[in-house]
C-alpha positions as CSV (number, residue, x, y, z in Angstrom):
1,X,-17.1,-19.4,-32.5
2,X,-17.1,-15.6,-32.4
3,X,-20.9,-16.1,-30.3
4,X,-20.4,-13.0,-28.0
5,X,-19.9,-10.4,-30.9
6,X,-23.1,-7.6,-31.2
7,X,-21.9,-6.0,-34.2
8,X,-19.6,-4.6,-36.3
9,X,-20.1,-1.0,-38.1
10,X,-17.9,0.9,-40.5
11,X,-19.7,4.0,-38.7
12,X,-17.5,6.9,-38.0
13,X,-16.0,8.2,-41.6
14,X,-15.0,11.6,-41.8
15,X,-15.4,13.2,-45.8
16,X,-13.7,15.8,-47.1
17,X,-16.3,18.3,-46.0
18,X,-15.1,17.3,-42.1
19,X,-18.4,15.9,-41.2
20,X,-18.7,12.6,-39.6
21,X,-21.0,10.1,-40.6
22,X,-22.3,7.2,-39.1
23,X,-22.7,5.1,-42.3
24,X,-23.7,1.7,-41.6
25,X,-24.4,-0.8,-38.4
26,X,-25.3,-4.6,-38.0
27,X,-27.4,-5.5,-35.4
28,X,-28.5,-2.3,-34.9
29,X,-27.5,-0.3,-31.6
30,X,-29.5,1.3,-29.2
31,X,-28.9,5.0,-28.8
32,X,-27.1,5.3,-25.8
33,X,-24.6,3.1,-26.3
34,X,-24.3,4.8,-30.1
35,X,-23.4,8.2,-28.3
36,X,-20.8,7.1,-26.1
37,X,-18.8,5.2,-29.4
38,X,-19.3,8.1,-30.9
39,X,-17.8,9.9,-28.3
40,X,-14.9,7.5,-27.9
41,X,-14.2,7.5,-32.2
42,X,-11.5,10.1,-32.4
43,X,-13.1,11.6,-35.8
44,X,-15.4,13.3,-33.5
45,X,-12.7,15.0,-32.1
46,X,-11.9,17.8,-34.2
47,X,-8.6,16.3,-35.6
48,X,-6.7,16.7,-32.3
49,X,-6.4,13.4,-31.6
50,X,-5.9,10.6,-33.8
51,X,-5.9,6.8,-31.9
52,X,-5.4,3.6,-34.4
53,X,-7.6,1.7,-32.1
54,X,-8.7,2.2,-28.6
55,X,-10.6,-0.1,-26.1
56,X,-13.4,0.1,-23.2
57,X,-16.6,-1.2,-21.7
58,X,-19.9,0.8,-21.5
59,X,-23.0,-1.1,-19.4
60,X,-21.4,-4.9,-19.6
61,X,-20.4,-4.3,-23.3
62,X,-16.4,-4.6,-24.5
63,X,-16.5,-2.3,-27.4
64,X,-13.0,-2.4,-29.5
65,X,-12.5,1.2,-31.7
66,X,-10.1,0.9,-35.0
67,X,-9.4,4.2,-37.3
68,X,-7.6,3.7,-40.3
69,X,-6.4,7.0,-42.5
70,X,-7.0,6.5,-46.4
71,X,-4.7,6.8,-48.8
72,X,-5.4,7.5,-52.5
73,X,-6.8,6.2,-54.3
74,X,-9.5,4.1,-53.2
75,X,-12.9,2.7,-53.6
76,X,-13.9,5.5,-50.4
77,X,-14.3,8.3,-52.8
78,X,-14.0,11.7,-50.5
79,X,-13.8,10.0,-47.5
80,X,-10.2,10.8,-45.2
81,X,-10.3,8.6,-42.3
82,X,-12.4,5.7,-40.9
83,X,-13.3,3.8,-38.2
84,X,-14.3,0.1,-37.7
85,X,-15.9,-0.6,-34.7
86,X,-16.7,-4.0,-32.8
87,X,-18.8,-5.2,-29.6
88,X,-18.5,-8.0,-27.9
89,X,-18.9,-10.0,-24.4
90,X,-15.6,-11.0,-23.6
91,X,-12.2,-9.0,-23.2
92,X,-9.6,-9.7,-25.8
93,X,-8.1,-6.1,-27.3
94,X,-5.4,-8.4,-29.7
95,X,-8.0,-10.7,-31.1
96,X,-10.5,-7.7,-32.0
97,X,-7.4,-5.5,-33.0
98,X,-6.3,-8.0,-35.8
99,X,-10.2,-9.0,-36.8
100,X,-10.8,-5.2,-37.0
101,X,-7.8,-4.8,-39.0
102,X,-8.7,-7.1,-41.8
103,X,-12.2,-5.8,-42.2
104,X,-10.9,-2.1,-42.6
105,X,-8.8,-3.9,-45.1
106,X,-11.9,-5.0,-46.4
107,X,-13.8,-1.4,-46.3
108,X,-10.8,0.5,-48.1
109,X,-10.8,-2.0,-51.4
110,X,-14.1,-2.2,-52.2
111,X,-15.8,1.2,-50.4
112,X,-18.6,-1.4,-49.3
113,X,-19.7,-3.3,-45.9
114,X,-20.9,-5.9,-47.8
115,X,-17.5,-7.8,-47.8
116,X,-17.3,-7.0,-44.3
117,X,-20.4,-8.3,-43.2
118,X,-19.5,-11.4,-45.4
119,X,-15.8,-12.3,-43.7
120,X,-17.6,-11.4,-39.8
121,X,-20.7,-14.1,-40.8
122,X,-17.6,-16.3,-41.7
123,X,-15.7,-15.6,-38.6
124,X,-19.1,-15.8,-36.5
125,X,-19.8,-19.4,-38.3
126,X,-16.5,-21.0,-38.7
127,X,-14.0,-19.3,-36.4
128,X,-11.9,-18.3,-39.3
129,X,-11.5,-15.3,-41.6
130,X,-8.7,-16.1,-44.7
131,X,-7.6,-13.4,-47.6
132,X,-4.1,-13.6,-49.6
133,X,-4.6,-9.5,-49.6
134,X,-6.2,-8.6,-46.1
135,X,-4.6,-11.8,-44.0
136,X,-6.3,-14.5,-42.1
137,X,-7.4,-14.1,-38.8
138,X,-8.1,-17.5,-36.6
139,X,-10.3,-17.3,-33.2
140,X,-8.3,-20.2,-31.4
141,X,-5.1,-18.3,-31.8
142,X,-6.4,-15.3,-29.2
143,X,-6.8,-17.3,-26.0
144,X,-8.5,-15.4,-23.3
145,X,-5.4,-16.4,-21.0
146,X,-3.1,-14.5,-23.1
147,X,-4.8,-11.3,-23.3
148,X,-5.4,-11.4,-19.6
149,X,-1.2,-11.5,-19.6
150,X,-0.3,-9.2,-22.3
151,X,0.1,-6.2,-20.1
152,X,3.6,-6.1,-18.0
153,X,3.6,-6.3,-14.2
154,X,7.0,-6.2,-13.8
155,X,6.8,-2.4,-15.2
156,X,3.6,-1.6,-12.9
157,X,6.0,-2.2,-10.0
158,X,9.0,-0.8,-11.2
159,X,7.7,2.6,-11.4
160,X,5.5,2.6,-8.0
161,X,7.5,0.0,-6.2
162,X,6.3,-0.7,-2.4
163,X,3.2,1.2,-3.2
164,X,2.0,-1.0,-5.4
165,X,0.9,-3.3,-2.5
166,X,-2.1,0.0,-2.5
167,X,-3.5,-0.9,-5.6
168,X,-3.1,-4.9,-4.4
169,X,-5.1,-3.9,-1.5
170,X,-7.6,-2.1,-2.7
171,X,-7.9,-4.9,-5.5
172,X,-8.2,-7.3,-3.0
173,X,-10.9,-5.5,-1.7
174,X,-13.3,-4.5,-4.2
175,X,-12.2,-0.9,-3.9
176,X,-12.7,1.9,-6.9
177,X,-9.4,2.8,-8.4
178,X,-9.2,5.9,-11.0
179,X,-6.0,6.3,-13.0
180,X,-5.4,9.4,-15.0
181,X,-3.7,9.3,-17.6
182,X,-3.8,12.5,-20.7
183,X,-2.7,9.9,-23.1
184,X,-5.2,7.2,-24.1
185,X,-2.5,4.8,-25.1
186,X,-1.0,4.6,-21.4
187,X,-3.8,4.5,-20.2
188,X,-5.2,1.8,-21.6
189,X,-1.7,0.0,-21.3
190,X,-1.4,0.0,-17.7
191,X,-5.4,-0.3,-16.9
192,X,-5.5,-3.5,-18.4
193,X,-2.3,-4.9,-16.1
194,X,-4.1,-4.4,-12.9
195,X,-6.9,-7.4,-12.6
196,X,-3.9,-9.6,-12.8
197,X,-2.7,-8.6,-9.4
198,X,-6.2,-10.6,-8.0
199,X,-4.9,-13.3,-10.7
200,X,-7.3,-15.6,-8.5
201,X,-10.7,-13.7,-9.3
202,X,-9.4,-13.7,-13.7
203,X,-12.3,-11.1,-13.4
204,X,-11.4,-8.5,-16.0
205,X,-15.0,-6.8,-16.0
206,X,-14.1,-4.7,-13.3
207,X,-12.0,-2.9,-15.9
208,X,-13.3,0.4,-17.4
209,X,-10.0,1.6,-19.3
210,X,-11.8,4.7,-21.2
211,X,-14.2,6.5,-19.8
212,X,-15.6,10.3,-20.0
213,X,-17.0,12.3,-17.6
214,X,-20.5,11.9,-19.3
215,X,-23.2,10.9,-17.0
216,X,-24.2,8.3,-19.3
217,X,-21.2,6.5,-18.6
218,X,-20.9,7.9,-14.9
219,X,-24.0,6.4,-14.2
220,X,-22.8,3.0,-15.5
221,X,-20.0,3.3,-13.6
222,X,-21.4,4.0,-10.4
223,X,-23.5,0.7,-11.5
224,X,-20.2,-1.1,-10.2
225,X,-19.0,-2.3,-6.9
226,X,-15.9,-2.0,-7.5
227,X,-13.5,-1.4,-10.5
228,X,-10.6,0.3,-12.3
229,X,-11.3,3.4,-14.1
230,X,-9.2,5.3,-17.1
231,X,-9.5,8.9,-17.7
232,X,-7.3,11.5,-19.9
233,X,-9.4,14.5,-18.2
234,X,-7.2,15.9,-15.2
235,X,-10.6,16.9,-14.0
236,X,-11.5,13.7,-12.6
237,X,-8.8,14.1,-9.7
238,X,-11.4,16.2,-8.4
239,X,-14.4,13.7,-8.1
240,X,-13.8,11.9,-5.0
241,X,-17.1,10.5,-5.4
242,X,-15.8,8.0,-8.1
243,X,-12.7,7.1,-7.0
244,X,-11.3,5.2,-2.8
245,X,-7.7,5.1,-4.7
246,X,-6.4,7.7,-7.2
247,X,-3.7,7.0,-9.4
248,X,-1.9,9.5,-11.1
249,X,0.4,8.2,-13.9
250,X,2.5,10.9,-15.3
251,X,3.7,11.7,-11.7
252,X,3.5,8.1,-10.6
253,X,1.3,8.8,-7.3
254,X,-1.0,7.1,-5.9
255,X,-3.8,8.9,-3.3
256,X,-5.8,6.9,-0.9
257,X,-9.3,8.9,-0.5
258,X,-10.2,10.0,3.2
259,X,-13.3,8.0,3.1
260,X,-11.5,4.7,2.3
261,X,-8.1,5.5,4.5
262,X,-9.7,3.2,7.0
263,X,-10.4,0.2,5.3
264,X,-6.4,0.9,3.5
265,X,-5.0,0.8,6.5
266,X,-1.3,-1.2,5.9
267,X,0.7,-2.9,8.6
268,X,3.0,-5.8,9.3
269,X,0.9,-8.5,6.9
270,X,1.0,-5.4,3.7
271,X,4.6,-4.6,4.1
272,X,5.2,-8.7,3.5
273,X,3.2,-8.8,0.8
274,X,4.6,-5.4,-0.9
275,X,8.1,-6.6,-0.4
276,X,7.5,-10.5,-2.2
277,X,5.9,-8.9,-4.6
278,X,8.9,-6.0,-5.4
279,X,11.4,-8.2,-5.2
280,X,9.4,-11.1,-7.5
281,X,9.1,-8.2,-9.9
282,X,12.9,-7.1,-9.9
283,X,14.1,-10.8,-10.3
284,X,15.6,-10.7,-13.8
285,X,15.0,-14.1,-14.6
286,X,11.5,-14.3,-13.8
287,X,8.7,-13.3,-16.9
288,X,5.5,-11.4,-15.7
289,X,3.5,-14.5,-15.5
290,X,5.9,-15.7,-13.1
291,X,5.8,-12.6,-10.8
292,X,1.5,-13.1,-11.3
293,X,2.1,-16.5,-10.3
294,X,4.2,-15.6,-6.8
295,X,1.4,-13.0,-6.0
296,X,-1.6,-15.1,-6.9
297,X,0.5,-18.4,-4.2
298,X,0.7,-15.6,-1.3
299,X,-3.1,-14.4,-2.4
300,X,-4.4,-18.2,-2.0
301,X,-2.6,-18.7,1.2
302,X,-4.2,-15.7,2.6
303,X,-8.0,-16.2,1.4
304,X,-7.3,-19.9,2.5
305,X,-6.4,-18.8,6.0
306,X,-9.6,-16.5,5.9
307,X,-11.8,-19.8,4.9
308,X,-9.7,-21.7,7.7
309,X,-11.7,-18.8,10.1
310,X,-14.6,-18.9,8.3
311,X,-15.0,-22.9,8.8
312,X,-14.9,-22.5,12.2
313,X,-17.4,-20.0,12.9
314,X,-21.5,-20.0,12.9
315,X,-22.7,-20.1,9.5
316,X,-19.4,-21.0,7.9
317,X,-19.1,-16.7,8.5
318,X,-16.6,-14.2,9.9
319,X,-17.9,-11.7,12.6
320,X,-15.9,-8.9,13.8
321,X,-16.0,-10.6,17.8
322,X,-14.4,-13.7,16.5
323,X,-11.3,-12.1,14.5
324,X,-10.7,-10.2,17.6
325,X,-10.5,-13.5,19.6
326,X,-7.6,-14.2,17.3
327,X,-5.4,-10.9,18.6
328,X,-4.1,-10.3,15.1
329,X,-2.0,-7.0,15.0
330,X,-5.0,-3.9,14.3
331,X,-3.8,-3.6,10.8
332,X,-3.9,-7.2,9.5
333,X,-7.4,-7.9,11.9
334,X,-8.8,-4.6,9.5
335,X,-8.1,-5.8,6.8
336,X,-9.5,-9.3,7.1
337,X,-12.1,-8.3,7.8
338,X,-12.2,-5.8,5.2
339,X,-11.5,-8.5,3.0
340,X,-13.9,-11.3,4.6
341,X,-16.5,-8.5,3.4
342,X,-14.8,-8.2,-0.2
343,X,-15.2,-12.3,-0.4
344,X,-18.6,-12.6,1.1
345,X,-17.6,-14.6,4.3
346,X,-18.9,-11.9,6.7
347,X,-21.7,-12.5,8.4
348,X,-24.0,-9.0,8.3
């Protein structure tokens, strides 16, 4: 059952005049969230840019973008370009990708949302969408599991290597990550890849793969704890207020923030885990869920050594006196405790 969808809209088309319209919407959408689709629809964008379908998440909302280019001639009488879009509650770009594309399928042969809005009440009732002309589309073919492994680990670490025990860290942590990206299509490629490195939280809400420097969705950002952001403006390297771990793709750096260089700190236990997970990653015969799999066994044996300290304390809750008890090296006693914090077993 498609339960978590808000609503579909063949909104954005663009006529021959260059104006964009936004034509039709079901349920209707509140005006906020209408401006920042609008702003992530690449008709709005002059014609500079031109993205098939894009992906992102505005104030708990999944939000899946596709733009199709007509071709003459159609029932779209002076219309050039399209685009479909779709809400929903749960991440799953592939199963949203392949609905949307039916449905724009749909919108180019008969110039009408009523089919549409027909083939989502079907796919919103029965699970299933079928057309000999526009395809079939089947829910329980788009497991959440799979979407969650579509992205490739293996290639995160082979361009940052041993740093790539940074971004595990300040994963682990609950720290805010920007990547920059100028290409939407990267970004959103390697964004989506990161949650799996905390496989044990399967928490992919923490992902914000497209976002502007609006403060509509700045706001909304700063909303959450901590997360993964995406941005193609180079500007945002300059707003260390958003950002304890900066990650900039095309020259495949990675910047620890001043204000979170404390809490980052690596040693002895952070070069182990770096090095497991590098050579995990470079081992041919492994897949990428297998190399998620060896970083999720040495996660669990960590956090279960944390509960092991927890058990044993007042309240079932770590204090700063008590790890120190333990003489851990500085680097790994910082970063339990960091992480004891992260995974709510400190006590305050």
């Amino acid at each position: 059952m498609l339960l978590h969808v808000a609503f579909i809209s063949p909104p954005s088309e663009k006529d021959v005049n260059g104006d964009t319209l936004w034509v039709w919407c079901y349920p209707s959408v509140g005006d906020e969230l209408r401006e920042v689709l609008l702003s992530k629809c690449c008709l709005t964008h002059d014609g500079r840019d031109f993205h098939t379908f894009v992906f992102g998440q505005f104030s708990r909302t999944w939000y899946y973008i596709t733009t199709m280019e007509v071709q003459e001639p159609t029932a779209l009488n002076k219309v050039t370009h399209f685009s479909v879009v779709v809400t929903a509650k749960d991440f799953n770009p592939e199963k949203y990708a392949a609905l949307s594309r039916i449905l724009c399928r749909m919108y180019v042969k008969h110039g009408s949302p009523v089919k549409m809005m027909e083939a989502y009440i079907t796919v919103l009732t029965k699970g299933i969408c079928q057309s000999d002309e526009n395809g079939s589309f089947l829910i329980k073919d788009y497991d959440v599991r799979k979407a969650y492994l579509a992205g490739s680990v293996k290639d995160l670490v082979s361009q940052f290597g041993m740093e790539t025990i940074i971004l595990y860290t300040a994963l682990m942590l609950k720290k805010r990550i920007v990547v920059h990206h100028p290409r939407i299509e990267a970004l959103l490629e390697f964004t989506r890849v990161l949650p799996a490195l905390v496989w044990h939280r399967k928490d992919w809400s923490i992902l914000h793969p497209y976002i502007h420097l609006s403060d509509a969705e700045l706001e909304d950002l700063k909303k959450c704890p901590g997360y993964i952001a995406g941005f193609v403006n180079p500007d945002v390297s300059n707003r260390t207020d958003l950002f304890d771990v900066f990650v900039n793709l095309p020259d495949s750096t990675i910047t620890v923030s001043q204000s979170a260089k404390e809490a980052m700190a690596m040693g002895k236990l952070h070069k182990d885990i770096g090095q497991l997970i590098v050579q995990s990653a470079e081992d041919a015969e492994k897949s990428d869920s297998q190399v998620i799999k060896d970083i999720s066994v040495k996660t669990k044996e960590i956090l279960a050594n944390l509960v092991a300290l927890a058990d044993e304390c007042e309240d079932s809750k770590i204090t700063l006196e008590g790890l120190k008890q333990r003489h851990f090296p500085p680097a790994t006693e910082n970063f339990l405790f960091h992480l004891a914090a992260a995974e709510q077993l400190l006590r305050i």
